[in-house]
TIDODO-522118 format. One record per residue (C-alpha): x, y, z. Coordinates in steps of 0.05 Angstrom, whole numbers, padded with zeros to 5 digits, always signed. Layout:
BEGIN
XYZ...
% end
This chain:
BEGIN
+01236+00290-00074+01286+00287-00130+01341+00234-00114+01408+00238-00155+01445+00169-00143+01527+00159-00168+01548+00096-00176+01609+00059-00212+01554+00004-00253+01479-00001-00251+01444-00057-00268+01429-00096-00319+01512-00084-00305+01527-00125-00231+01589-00148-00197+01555-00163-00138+01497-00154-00085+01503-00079-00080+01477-00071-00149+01412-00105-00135+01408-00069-00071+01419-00005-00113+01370-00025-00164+01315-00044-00110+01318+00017-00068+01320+00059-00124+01260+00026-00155+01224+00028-00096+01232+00096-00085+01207+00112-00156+01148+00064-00138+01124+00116-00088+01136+00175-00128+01204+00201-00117+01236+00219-00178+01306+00178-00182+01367+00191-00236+01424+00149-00230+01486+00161-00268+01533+00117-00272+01590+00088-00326+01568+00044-00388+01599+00022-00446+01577+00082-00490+01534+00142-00471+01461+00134-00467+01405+00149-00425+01353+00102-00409+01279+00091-00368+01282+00025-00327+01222+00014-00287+01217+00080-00258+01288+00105-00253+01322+00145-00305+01397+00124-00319+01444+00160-00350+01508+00121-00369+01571+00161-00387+01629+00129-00418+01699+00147-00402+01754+00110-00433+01787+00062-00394+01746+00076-00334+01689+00041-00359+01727-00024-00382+01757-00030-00320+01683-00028-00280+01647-00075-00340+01707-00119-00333+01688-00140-00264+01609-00151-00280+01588-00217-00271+01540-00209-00343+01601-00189-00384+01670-00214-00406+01713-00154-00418+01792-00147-00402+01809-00098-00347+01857-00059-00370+01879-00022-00310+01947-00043-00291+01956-00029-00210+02005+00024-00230+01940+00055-00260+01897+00052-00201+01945+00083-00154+01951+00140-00206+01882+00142-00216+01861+00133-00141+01887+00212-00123+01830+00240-00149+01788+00198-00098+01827+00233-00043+01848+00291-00063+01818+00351-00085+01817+00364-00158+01795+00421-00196+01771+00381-00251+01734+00333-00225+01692+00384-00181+01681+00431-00236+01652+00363-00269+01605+00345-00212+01583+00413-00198+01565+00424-00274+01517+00356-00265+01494+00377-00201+01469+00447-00218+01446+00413-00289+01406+00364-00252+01385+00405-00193+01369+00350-00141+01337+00342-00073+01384+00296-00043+01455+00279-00081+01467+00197-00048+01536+00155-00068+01520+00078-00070+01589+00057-00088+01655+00073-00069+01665+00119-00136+01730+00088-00136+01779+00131-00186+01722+00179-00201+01736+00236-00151+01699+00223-00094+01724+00282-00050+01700+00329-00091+01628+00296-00108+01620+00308-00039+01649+00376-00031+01618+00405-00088+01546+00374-00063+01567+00401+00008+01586+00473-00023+01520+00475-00060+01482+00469+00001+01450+00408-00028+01453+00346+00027+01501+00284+00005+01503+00219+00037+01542+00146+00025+01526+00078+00041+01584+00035+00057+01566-00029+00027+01637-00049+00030+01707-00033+00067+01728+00000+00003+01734+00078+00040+01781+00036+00094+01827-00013+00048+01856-00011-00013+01853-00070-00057+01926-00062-00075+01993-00057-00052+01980-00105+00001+01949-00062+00039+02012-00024+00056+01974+00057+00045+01899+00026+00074+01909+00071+00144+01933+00134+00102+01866+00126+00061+01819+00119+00112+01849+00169+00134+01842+00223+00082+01761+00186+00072+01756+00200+00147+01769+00279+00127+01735+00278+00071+01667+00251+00109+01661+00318+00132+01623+00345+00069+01574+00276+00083+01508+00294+00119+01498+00221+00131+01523+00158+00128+01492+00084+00123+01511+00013+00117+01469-00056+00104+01504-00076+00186+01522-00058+00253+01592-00080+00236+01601-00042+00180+01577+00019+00205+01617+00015+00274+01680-00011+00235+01672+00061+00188+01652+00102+00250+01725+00080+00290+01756+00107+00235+01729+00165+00238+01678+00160+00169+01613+00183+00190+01566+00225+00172+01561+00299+00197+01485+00294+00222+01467+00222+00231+01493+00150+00213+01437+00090+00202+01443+00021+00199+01401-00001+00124+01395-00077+00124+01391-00103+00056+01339-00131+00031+01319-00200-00016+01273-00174-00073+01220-00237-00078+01166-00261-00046+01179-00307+00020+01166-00382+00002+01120-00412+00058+01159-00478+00068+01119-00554+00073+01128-00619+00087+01110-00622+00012+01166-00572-00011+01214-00608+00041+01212-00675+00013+01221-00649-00059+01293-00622-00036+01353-00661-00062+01411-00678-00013+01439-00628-00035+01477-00554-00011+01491-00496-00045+01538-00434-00047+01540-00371-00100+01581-00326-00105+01657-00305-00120+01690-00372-00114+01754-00365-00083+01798-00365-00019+01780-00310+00025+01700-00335+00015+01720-00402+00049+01713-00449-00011+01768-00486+00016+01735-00492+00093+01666-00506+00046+01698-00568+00009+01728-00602+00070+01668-00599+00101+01635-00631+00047+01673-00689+00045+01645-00751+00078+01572-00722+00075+01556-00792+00034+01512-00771-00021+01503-00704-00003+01523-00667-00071+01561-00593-00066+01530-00541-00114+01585-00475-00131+01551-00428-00171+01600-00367-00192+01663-00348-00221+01731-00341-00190+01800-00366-00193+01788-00424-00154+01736-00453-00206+01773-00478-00260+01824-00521-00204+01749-00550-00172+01724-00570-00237+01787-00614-00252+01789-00640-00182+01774-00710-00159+01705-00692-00132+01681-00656-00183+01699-00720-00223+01665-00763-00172+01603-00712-00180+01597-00695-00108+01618-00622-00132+01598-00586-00181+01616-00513-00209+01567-00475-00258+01568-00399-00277+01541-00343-00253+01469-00335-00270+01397-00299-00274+01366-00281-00202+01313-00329-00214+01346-00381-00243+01388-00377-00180+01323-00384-00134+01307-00440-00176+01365-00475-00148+01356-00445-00075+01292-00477-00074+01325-00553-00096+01381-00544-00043+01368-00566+00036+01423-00511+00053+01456-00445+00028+01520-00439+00056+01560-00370+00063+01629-00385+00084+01673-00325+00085+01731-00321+00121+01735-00244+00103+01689-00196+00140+01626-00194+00095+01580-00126+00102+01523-00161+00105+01511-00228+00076+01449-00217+00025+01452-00289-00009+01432-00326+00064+01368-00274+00056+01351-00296-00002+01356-00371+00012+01312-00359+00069+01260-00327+00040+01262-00381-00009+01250-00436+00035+01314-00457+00046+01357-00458+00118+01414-00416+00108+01480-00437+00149+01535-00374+00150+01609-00367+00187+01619-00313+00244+01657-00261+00203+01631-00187+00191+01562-00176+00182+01544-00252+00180+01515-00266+00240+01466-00208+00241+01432-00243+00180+01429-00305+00215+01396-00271+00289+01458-00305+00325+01430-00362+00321+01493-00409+00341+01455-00470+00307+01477-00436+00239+01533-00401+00249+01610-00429+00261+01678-00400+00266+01715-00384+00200+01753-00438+00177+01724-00493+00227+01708-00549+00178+01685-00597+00228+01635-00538+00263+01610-00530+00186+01611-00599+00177+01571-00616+00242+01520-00557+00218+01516-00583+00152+01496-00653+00169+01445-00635+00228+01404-00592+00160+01411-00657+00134+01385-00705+00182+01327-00667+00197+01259-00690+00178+01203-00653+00147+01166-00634+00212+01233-00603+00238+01256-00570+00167+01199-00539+00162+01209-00510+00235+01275-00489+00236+01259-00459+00164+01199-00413+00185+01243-00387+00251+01296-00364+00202+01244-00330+00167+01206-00299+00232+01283-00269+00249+01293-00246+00178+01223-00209+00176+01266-00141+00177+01298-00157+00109+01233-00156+00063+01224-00110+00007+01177-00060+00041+01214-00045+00107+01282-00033+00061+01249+00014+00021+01210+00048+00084+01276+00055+00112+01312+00083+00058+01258+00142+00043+01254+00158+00121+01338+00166+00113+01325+00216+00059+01273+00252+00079+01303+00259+00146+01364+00303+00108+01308+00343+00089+01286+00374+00146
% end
């Protein structure tokens, strides 16, 4: 089966969880045979072999600064003004006659099986990908990894029911549809974005091995918790820092970029190093730190898709603690014990310090149940599930 995967970036290129989603199913699917191209934007035009999966950047001027520009491994201006996106966003929604005459060139070039849209191919004619794959008679599908088809990040989000809108029409061309949650895909499908045959739910996945934990790993931990990612409002920093005051020596680890970071790093805490900030970094230098912390916290007060960095604290031995917005709580099994109400500092706070007070026996416990509920999420099942979801627009 020849799978042809769009996407905005590709990895090494990331601006968050979806690209090492991307990276892993399409990896995995090479792993078993499949032959995978991925084409995607880059800074110039190449085409490259990474372990298994042939990408093929394209560089479009402007376009591709504005993507790079929001990696987490580069530091490149945007240069899109928001006048500029709303100009550029037509082509999304609209049908274009360049844009299909582009994709149906690469799709007859390329000839694939299966034609699959990872990302929301934001200001690079989405429409008419799909229609021209649909008019080809060649089976396209999406996976909502975010609620990019329903909002717009602009304007306030004064036009977001007149896009889903026109995405909602445009689904038609989709065979299928998938996305890493329940809530994600039921939030798409009562909007009417769904795919014509069949819709799945994909859970991501964490791409390592699961950390058995022990009273010998527990002990090592530092009193210590730990959140990566963007770091600003809408992720609950705020609700994260309250919460962490008056945890005594308990020490608050940010690891990410955002606007909040430089106002943390000058604040009293960070002074008082109970907080710190670092920089984004390497997957498993990240672990690294997973492993040292007694808790990963995800606080979002925004509906998250999924929730992939409490995965990936689990399976590294760590007890991951999430709030009750979007996709959250399906990570965590509904397990009430880790999971509080957006914005409740004190139900954080209480969570925080019962991780803390536990002792070995009982880490170790609570630590091996998240695991048992977050069996679903390994690497094999994600890729099982992703071939059965193409295969199944086969036949």
């Amino acid at each position: 089966m020849k799978i042809l995967i769009f996407a905005e970036v590709y990895y090494p290129d990331v601006m968050g969880g979806g690209e090492f989603s991307t990276k892993q199913m399409a990896e995995g699917l090479a792993g078993r045979g499949h032959e995978v191209v991925v084409r995607c934007l880059g800074e110039r035009r190449r085409t490259e072999k990474i372990n298994g999966v042939r990408v093929k950047r394209k560089y479009i001027r402007g376009l591709s600064e504005h993507f790079l520009s929001n990696t987490k491994n580069r530091l490149i201006a945007d240069p899109f003004t928001c006048f500029d996106k709303i100009l550029r966003k037509r082509g999304d929604i609209y049908r274009s006659g360049r844009w299909y005459e582009y994709y149906r060139a690469v799709l007859i070039k390329e000839a694939p099986d299966i034609v699959h849209t990872v990302s929301p191919m934001s200001y690079l004619g989405r429409l008419n990908l799909w229609r021209a794959a649909h008019d080809l008679k060649i089976p396209v599908s999406h996976v909502c990894r975010g609620p990019n088809l329903l909002e717009l990040k602009f304007l306030g989000g004064k036009l977001d029911r007149y896009n889903a809108g026109r995405n909602a029409a445009a689904s038609r061309y989709l065979t299928a549809l998938a996305a890493p949650s329940e809530y994600m895909l039921k939030r798409h499908n009562a909007a009417g974005i769904r795919g014509c045959s069949f819709n799945d739910v994909i859970p991501n996945a964490a791409d390592t091995k699961v950390l058995i934990p022990s009273a010998e790993l527990v002990v090592q931990k530092e009193d210590m918790i730990l959140y990566a990612g963007e770091i600003k409002k809408e992720k609950g920093i705020d609700t994260l820092l309250q919460a962490a005051e008056g945890l005594g020596n308990v020490r608050l680890l940010l690891i990410g970029r955002g606007g909040l970071a430089e106002s943390i790093k000058a604040g009293e805490a960070a002074s008082a190093g109970r907080v710190e900030v670092t920089d984004w970094m390497e997957r498993e230098e990240l672990f690294k730190y997973m492993r040292r912390a007694k808790a990963v916290i995800l606080p979002s007060e925004w509906e998250e898709p999924f929730g992939r960095i409490l995965i990936e604290a689990i399976f590294n031995g760590t007890i991951a603690i999430g709030s009750d917005r979007g996709g959250i709580p399906e990570v965590l099994a509904h397990d009430e014990a880790y999971i509080f109400h957006g914005r409740d500092v004190e139900g954080l706070r209480r969570r925080i310090e019962r991780v803390m007070s536990m002792n070995a026996s009982d880490y170790v416990k609570e630590t091996l149940k998240q695991q048992k509920a977050a069996k679903d999420f390994a690497d094999d099942a994600y890729v099982d599930n992703w071939e059965n979801f193409f295969l199944k627009q086969l036949r």
